[in-house]
C-alpha positions as a Markdown table, in Angstrom:
| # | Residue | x | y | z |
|---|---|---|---|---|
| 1 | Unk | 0.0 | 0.0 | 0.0 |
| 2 | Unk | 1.5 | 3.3 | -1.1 |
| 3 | Unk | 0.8 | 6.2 | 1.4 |
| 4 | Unk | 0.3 | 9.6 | 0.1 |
| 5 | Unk | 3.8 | 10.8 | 0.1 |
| 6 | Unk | 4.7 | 7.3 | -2.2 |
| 7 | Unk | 6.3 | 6.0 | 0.2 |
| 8 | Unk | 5.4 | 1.9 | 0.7 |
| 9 | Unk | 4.3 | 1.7 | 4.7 |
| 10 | Unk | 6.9 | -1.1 | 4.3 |
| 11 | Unk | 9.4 | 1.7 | 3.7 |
| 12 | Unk | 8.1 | 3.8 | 7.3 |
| 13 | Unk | 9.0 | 2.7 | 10.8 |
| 14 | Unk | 7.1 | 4.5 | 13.6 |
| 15 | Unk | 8.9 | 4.6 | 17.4 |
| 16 | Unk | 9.6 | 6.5 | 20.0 |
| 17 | Unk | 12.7 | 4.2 | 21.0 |
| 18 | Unk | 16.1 | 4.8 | 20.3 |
| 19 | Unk | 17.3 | 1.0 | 19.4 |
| 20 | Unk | 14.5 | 0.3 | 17.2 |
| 21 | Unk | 15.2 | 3.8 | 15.5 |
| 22 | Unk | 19.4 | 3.0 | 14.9 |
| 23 | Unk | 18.2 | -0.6 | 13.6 |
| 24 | Unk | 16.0 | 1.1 | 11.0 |
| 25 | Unk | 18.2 | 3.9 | 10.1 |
| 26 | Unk | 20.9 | 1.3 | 9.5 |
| 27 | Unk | 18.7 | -0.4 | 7.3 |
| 28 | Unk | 17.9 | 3.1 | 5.4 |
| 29 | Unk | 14.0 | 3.3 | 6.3 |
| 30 | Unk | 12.4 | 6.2 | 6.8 |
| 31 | Unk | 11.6 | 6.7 | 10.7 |
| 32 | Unk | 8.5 | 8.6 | 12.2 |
| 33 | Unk | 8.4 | 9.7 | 15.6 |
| 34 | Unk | 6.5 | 11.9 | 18.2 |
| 35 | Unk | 9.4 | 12.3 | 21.0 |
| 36 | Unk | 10.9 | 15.2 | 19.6 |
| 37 | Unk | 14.5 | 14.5 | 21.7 |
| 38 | Unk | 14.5 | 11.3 | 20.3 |
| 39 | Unk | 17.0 | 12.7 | 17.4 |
| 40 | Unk | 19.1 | 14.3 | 19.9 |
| 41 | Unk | 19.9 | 11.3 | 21.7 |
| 42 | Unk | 21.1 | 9.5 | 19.0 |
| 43 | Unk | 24.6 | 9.1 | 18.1 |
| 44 | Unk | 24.3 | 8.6 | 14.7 |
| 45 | Unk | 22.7 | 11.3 | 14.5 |
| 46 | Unk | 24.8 | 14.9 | 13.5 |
| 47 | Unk | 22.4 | 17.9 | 12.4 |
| 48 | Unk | 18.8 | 17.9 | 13.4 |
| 49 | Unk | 16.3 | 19.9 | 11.5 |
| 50 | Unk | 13.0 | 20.8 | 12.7 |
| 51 | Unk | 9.9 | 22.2 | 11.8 |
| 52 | Unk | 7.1 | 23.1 | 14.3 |
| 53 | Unk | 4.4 | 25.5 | 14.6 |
| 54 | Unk | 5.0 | 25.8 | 18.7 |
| 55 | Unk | 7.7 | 28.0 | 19.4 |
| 56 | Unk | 8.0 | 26.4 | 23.4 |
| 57 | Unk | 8.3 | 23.0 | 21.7 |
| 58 | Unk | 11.0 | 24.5 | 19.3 |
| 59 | Unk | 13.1 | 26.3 | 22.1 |
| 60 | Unk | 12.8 | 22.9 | 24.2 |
| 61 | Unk | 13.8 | 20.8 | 21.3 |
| 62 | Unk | 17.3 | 23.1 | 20.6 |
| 63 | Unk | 17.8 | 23.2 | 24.0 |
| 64 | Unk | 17.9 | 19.6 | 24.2 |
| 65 | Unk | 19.8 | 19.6 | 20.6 |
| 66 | Unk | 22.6 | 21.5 | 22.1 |
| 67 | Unk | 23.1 | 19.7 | 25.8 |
| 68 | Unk | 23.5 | 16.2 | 23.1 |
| 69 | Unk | 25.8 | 18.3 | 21.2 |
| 70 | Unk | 23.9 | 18.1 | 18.0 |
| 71 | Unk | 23.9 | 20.8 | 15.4 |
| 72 | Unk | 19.9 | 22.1 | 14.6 |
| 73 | Unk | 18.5 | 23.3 | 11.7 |
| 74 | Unk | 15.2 | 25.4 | 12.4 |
| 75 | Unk | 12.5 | 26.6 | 10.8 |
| 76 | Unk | 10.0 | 28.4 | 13.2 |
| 77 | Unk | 11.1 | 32.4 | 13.4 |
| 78 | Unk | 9.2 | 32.4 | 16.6 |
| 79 | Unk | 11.4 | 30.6 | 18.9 |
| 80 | Unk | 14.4 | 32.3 | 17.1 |
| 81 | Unk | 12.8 | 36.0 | 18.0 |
| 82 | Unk | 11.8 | 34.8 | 21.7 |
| 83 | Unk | 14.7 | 32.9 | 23.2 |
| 84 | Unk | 17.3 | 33.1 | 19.8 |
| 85 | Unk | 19.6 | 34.5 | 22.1 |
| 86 | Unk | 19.9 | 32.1 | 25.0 |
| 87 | Unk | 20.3 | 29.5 | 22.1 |
């Protein structure tokens, strides 16, 4: 069954656990998650980029991104404009 994006559900892996996660980017499937530190905590893991509509969520998420020593990517001005410079 092809989703609407055209990728096969086959293709999608859906956790919120950090083994599970590795095992499926190891295997180059595309991973879908609602913990949004779970990208943080991975090793594997270099540059995270996120996109959210919540700016506290976004702040909280770089926050987290930089205490794991990840690089982030953001797209949500808000967050920038309301805690940008204690990022």
């Amino acid at each position: 069954m092809k989703m609407e994006s055209g990728v096969s559900q086959d293709n999608i892996l859906e956790t919120d656990a950090s083994d599970p996660t590795l095992d499926g980017l190891n295997t180059c499937i595309n991973i879908v998650t609602s913990s949004y530190s779970l990208a943080s905590q991975l090793e594997a893991i270099d540059i995270v980029f996120y996109v959210t509509l919540s700016p506290a969520v976004g702040a909280e998420t770089a926050y987290i991104c930089f205490l794991n020593g990840k690089d982030i990517v953001m797209v949500i001005v808000e967050a920038d404009v309301t805690v940008g410079r204690i990022l």
